[in-house]
C-alpha atoms as an extended CHARMM CRD file, in Angstrom:
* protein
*
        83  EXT
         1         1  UNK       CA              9.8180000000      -90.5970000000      -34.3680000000  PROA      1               0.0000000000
         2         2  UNK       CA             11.4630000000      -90.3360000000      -37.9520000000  PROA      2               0.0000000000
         3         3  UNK       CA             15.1890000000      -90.3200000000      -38.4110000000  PROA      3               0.0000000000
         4         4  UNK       CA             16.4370000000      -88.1260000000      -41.7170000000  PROA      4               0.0000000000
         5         5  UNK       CA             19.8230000000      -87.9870000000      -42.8080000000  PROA      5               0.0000000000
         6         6  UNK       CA             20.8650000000      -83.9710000000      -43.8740000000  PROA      6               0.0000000000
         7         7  UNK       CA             20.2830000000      -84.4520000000      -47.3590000000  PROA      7               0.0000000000
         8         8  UNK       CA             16.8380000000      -85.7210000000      -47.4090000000  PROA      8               0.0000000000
         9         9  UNK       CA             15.8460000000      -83.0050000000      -44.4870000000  PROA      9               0.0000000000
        10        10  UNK       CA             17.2930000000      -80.8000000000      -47.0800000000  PROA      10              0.0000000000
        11        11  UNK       CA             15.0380000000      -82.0200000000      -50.3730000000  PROA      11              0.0000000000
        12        12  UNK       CA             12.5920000000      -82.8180000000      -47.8400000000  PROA      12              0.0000000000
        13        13  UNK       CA             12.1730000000      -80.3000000000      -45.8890000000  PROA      13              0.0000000000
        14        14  UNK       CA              7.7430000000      -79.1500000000      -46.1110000000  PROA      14              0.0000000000
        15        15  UNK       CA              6.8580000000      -82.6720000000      -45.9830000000  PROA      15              0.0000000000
        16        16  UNK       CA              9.1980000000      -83.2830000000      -43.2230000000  PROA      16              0.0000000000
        17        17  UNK       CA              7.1830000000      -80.1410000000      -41.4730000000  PROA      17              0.0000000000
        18        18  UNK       CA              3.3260000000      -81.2530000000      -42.4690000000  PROA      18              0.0000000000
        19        19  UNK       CA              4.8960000000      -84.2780000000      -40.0630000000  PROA      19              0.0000000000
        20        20  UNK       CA              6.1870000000      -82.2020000000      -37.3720000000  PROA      20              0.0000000000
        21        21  UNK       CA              2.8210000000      -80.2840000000      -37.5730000000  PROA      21              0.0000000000
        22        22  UNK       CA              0.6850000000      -83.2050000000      -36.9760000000  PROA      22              0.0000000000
        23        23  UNK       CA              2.6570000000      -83.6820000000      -34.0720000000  PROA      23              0.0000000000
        24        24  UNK       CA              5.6330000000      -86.2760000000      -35.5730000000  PROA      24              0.0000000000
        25        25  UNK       CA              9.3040000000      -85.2710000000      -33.7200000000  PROA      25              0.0000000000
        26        26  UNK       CA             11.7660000000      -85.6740000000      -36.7220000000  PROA      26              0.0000000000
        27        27  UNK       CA             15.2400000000      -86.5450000000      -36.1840000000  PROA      27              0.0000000000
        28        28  UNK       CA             18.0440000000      -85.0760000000      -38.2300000000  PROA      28              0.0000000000
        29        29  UNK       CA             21.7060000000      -87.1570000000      -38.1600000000  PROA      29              0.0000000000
        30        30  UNK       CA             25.0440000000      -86.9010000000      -39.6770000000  PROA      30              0.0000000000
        31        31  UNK       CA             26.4180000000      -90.1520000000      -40.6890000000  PROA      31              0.0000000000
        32        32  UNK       CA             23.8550000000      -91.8480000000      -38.6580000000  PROA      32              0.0000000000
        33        33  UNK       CA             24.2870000000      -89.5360000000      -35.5030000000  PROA      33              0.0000000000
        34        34  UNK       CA             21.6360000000      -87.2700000000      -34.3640000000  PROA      34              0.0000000000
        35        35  UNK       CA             22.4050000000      -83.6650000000      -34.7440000000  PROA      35              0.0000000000
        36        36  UNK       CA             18.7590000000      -81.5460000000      -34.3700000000  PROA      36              0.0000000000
        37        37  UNK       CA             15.1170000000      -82.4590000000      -33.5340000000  PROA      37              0.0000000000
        38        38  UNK       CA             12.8120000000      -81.1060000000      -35.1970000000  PROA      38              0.0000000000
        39        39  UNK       CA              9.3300000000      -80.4560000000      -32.8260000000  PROA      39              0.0000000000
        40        40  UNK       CA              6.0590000000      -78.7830000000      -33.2860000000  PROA      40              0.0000000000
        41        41  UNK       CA              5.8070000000      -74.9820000000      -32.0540000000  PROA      41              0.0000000000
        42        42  UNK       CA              3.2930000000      -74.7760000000      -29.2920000000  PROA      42              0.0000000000
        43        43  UNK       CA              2.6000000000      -70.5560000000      -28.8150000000  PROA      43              0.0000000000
        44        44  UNK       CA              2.5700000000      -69.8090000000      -25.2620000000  PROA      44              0.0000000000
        45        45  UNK       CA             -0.9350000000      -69.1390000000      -24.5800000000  PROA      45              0.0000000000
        46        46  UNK       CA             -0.8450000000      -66.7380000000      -21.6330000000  PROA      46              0.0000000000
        47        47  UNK       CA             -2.6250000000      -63.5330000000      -22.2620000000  PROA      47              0.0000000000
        48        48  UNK       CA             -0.8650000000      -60.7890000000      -21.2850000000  PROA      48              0.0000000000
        49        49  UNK       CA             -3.4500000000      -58.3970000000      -18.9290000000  PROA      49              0.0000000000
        50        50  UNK       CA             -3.7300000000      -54.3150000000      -19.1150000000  PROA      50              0.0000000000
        51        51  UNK       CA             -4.5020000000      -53.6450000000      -15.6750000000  PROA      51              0.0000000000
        52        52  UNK       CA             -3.5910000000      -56.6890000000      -13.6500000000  PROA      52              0.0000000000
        53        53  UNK       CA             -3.0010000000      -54.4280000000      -10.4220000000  PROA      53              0.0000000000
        54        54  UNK       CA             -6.4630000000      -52.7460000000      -10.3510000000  PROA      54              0.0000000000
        55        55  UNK       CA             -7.2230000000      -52.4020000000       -6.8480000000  PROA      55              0.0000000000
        56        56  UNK       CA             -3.9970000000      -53.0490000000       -5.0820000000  PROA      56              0.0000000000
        57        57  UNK       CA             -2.7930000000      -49.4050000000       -4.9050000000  PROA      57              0.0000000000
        58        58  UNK       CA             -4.0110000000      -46.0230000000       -5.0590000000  PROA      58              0.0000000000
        59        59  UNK       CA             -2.5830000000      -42.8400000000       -6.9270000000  PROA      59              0.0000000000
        60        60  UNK       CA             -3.1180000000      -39.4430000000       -5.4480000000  PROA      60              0.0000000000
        61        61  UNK       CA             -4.8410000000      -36.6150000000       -7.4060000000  PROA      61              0.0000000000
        62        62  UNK       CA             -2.0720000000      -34.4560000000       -7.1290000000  PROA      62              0.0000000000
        63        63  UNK       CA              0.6380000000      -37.0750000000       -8.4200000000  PROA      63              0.0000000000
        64        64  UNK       CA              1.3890000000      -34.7830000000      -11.3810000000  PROA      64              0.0000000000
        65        65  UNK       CA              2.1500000000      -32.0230000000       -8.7130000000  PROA      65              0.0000000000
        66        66  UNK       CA              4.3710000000      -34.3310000000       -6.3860000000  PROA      66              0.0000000000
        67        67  UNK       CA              7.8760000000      -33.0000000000       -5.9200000000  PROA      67              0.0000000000
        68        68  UNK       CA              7.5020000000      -30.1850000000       -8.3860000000  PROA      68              0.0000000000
        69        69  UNK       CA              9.6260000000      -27.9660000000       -7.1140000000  PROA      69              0.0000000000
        70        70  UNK       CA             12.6390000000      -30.5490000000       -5.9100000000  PROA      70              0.0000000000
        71        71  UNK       CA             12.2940000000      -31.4320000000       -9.6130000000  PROA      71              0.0000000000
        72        72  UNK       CA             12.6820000000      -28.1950000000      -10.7490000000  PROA      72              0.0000000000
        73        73  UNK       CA             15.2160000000      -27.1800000000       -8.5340000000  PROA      73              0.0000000000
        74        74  UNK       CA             17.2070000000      -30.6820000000       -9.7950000000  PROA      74              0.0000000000
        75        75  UNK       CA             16.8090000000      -29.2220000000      -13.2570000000  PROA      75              0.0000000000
        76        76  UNK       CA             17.8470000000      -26.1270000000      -12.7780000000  PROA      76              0.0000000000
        77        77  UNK       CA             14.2470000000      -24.3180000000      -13.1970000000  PROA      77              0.0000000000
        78        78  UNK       CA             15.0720000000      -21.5210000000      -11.4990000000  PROA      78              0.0000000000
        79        79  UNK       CA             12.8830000000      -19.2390000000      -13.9000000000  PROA      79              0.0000000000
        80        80  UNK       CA             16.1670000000      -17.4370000000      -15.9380000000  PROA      80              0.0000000000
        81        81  UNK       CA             15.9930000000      -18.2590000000      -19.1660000000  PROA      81              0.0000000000
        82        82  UNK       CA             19.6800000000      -19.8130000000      -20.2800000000  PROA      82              0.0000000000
        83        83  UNK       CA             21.1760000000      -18.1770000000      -23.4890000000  PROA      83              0.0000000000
């Protein structure tokens, strides 16, 4: 582990992250008292799925038909046109 005051993370700063990349934790301090830690990004490698819940429910052929007239009726579809 490395231990940078402010100033040199400052004039430092790409070299101080080729370190981090390889893996290096870098320590920033203020008058000799740690303030930030600087570690390597590790990406979270989960894939997100399309379709993860194939096969644990059904939809009905009529789904787009479900309800339509309680919706309508919530909407006011009462076949007047409004002005």
């Amino acid at each position: 582990m490395t231990i940078v005051n402010i100033h040199e993370a400052k004039t430092q700063l790409s070299r101080l992250l080729e370190h981090v990349a390889e893996g290096e934790t870098v320590t920033i301090a203020r008058a000799g008292k740690p303030v930030a830690k600087l570690v390597r990004y590790d990406a979270d490698d989960r894939e997100q799925r399309l379709g993860f819940l194939v096969g644990h429910g059904t939809v009905p052929d009529d789904f787009d038909e479900l309800e339509a007239d309680r919706i309508a009726d919530l909407f006011g579809a009462d076949g007047a046109a409004s002005a």
